[in-house]
N, C-alpha and C positions, 0 to 999 in steps of 0.2 A: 662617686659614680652617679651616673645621673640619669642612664641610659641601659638595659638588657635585652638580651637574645637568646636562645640557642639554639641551634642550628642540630638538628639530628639524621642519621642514614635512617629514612624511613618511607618505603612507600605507603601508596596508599589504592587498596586493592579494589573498594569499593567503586573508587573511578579510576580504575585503571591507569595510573601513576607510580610509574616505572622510574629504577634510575635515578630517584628522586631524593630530596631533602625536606623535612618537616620545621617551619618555624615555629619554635616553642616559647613560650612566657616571655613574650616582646613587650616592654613595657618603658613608658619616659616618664619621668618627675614630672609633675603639673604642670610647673614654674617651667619647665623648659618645652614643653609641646607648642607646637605651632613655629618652632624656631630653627627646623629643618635636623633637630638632632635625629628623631626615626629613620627620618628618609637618608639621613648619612649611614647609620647604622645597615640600615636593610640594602641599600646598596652595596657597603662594601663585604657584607655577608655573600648577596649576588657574585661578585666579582672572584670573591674566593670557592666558592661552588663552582662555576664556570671555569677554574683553573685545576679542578677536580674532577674536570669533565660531569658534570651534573647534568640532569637533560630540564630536571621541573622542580620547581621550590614551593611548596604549599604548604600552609597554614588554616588552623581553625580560627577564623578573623569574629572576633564578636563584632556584632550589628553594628554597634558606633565606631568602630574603627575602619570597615566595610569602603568606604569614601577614601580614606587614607591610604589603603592598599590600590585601587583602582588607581587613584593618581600617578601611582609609581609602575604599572601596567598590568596587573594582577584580576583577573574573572574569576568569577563566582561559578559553581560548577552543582550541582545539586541542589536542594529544597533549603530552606530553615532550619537548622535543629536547636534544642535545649540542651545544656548542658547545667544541669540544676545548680542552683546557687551560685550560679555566674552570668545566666542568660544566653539570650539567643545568638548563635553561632552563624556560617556560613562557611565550609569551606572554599578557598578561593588557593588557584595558581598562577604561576608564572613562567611559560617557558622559556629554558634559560641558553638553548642550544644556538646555536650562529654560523 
């Protein structure tokens, strides 16, 4: 395995994200980032939501991944936060409706 996700039914009420899905503990091997395994992964997670009828896919993106997400069409929605002993967050979404 070289690659993780998980995909949860969860909105998010604080910005009013309905209908939604939470990406949880997305994470690639070292050795394989940069080499398009995330962005395969988080797509075909998209594609499976979207046949779920899903309307928004949002994630708690720490700061250094924040770039990563944007790439693949994902905005940042609120301020900064902490999340102790992991660091600075950003929630960011996606809508996934067509």
């Amino acid at each position: 395995m070289v690659a993780v996700g998980t995909l949860m039914k969860n909105g998010h009420s604080g910005h009013n994200l309905i209908n939604a899905y939470q990406l949880r503990g997305m994470a690639v091997l070292n050795e394989y980032q940069s080499k398009g395994v995330g962005k395969f992964l988080l797509k075909h997670g998209e594609i499976v939501l979207q046949e779920k009828r899903c309307d928004v896919l949002w994630m708690n993106a720490r700061e250094k991944a924040v770039r990563f997400y944007e790439k693949s069409g994902y905005c940042s929605i609120g301020t900064a936060f902490d999340i102790p002993l992991i660091g600075t967050h950003y929630v960011m979404y996606k809508d996934l409706k067509y």
